[in-house]
Every structure is written in C-alpha cells, then in structure tokens.
N, C-alpha and C positions, 0 to 999 in steps of 0.2 A: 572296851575291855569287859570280859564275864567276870562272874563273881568269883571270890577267893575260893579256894578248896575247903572243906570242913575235915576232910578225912586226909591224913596225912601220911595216910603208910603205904609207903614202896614198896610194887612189885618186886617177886626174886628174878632180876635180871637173868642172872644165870638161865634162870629155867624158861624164862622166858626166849633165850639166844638158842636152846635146847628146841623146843617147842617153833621155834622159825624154821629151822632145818627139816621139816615133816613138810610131808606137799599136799599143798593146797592151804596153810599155815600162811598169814599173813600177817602184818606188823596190827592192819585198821583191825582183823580179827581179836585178835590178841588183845587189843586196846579194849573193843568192846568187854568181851571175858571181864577184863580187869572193872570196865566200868559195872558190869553186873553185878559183880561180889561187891566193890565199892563205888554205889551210887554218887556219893558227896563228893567225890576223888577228884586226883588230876585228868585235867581232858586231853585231846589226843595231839598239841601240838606239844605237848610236856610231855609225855610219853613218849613221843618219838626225839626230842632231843635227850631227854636221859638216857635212851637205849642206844642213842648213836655215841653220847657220851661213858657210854659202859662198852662197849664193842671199841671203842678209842683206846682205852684206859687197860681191856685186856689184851689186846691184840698190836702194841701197836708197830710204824713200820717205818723203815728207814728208806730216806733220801738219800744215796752216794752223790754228790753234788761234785765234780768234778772238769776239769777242764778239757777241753777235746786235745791228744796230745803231750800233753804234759809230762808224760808217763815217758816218750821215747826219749 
C-alpha cells in the first residue's frame, strides 16, 4: 500500500468527462494533468475509479430484464 493522500481536492469531473471527448485525450493523461497541479494528490487507480463512478452516477442505464415470450 502507498502512502495516504495529503491533498485532498477533487478534480471537476465534469470537465474532465468534457476534456475525454477531444482526441488524443486520455484518462492516464488527464490523471497526470491532475497530478502536476496536485503533486500530494490521489494517484491514478483513485482517479480512474471516481471517474468511472461519476460517469455511473451521470449517465446511468437501464437493464429491461425480461422473459423470452412472455409478452405473447
């Protein structure tokens, strides 16, 4: 296990889900970015679970779970 975080502030998701959408834009980029302005910060397996848990939370999507048939 690495050491705890000292800096504690979150990235704007948003702008960040913003800034994925540009090509050649990647998640590992993006993380660096974040690490440069916040050295002491979260590292990149925290980062990519927050962003997948923000992309969850805005977007999310339905399962019709249904039976084959049932309908006729």
């Amino acid at each position: 296990m690495g050491r705890p975080p000292q800096d504690l502030e979150e990235p704007d998701w948003a702008k960040v889900a913003t800034e994925l959408k540009r090509k050649g834009v990647t998640l590992v980029l993006l993380c660096k970015e974040y690490r440069a302005t916040h050295p002491d910060g979260y590292g990149y397996t925290w980062f990519r679970e927050q962003f997948r848990a923000f992309e969850n939370s805005t977007s999310p999507s339905f399962r019709n779970r249904h039976e084959a048939g049932a309908v006729m």
